[in-house]
N, C-alpha and C positions, 0 to 999 in steps of 0.2 A: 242511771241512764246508760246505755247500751250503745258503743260507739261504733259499731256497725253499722247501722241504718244508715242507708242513703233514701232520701223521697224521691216515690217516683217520677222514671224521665218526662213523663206527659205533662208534670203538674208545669202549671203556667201561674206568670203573676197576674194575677185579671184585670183589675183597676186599679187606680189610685183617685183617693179623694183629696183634693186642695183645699185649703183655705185660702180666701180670697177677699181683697176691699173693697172692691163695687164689683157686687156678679156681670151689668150691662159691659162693663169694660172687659173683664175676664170672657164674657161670650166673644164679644168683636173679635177676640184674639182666636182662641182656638176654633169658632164656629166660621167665624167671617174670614180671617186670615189662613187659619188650619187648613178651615175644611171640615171639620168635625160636623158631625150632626147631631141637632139637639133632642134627645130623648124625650124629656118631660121634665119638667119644673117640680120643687117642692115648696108650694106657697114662694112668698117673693126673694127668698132668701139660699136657693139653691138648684142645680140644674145639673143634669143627668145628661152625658153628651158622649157619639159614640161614631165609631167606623163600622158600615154596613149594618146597622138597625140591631147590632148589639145591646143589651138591656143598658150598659153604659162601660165606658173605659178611661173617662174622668168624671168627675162626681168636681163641682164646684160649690163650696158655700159660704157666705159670709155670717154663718150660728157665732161665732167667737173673735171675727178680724174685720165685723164692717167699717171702715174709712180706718183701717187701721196702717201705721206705716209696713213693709216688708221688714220680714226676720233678719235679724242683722246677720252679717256673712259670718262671721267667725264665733258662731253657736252651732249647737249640736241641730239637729234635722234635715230635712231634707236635702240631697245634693242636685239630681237634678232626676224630673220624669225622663224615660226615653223613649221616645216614638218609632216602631218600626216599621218602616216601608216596603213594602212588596217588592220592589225592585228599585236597580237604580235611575232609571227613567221616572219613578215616581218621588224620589229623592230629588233628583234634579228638578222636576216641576214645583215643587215646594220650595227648590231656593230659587228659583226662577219669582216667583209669587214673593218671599221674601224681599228678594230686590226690588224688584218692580213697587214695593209699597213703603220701600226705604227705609228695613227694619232692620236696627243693629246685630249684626253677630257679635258672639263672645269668639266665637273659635271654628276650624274646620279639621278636622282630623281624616289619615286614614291610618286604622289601625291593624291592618292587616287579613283580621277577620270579618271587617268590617269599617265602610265610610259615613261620619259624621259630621253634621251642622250642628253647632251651638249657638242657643241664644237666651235671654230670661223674658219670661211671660212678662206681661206688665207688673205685676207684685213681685217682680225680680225673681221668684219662682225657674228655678235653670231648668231648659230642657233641651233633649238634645232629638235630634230628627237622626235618622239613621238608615243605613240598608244591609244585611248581611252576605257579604262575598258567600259563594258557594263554597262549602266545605271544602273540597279537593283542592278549592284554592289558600286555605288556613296557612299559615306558617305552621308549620313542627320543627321541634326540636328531636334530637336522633332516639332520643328515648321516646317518642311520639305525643310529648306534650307539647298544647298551644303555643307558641313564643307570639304574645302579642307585643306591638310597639305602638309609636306616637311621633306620624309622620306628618307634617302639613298636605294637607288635602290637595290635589288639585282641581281647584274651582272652577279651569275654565275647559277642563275635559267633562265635567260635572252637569255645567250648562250643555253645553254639545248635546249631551242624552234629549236635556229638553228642547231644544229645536227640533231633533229628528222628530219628536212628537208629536207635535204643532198641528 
């Protein structure tokens, strides 16, 4: 194997598919709370759901975990999906939406390159909402690499965005 290659910069991670215990419950969340849109269904056991009429950008199904409890936290798999937002007015409406329907957060971060919401799907499935700061604005270090951190977010400069939008 050839330790040169780097893939290239365009390639992007396209979807992720979940498992999931009751797909109805798992739509509510990402369709009805998200926002997402639902693609199309596979027979009764999985659904296709996406931003802007993409073929899909989560794949939901219960083939393998219907009525099953969540993965236990301290096993190998998933950490969390991360959802990107166009801006952070559209960040902030999503945690606006969040409160408003009185859904726990795990966490709020800003990490320099970028500010996050955390929270778990209803199958405790972690995912995290996000917006990425413009590059110019990245931390560097003198050698010109990233120096990310892990600041508590501020939540209620966050909100702000979403009122202007109202």
């Amino acid at each position: 194997m050839t330790t040169n290659y780097t893939i290239p910069p365009q390639t992007r991670i396209g979807h992720v598919h979940l498992k999931v215990a009751d797909l109805q419950r798992a739509m509510d969340f990402y369709c009805g709370l998200l926002g997402f849109e639902l693609i199309t269904t596979y027979g009764k056991d999985a659904a296709f759901i996406s931003a802007g009429g993409y073929h899909h950008h989560i794949g939901l199904n219960t083939w393998y975990s219907k009525n099953a409890p969540p993965a236990p936290v301290r096993s190998a798999g998933l950490f969390h999906t991360a959802i990107l937002y166009p801006t952070r007015s559209d960040l902030a409406i999503a945690l606006k939406r969040l409160i408003d329907a009185n859904y726990p957060l795990t966490g709020a971060s800003d990490h320099g390159v970028s500010e996050a919401i955390y929270l778990n799907d209803p199958d405790e499935n972690g995912v995290e909402l996000y917006w990425d700061k413009p590059r110019d604005q990245w931390p560097l270090a003198e050698d010109g690499s990233i120096t990310m951190y892990t600041n508590a977010l501020d939540l209620e400069s966050l909100l702000r965005e979403a009122e202007t939008n109202e």
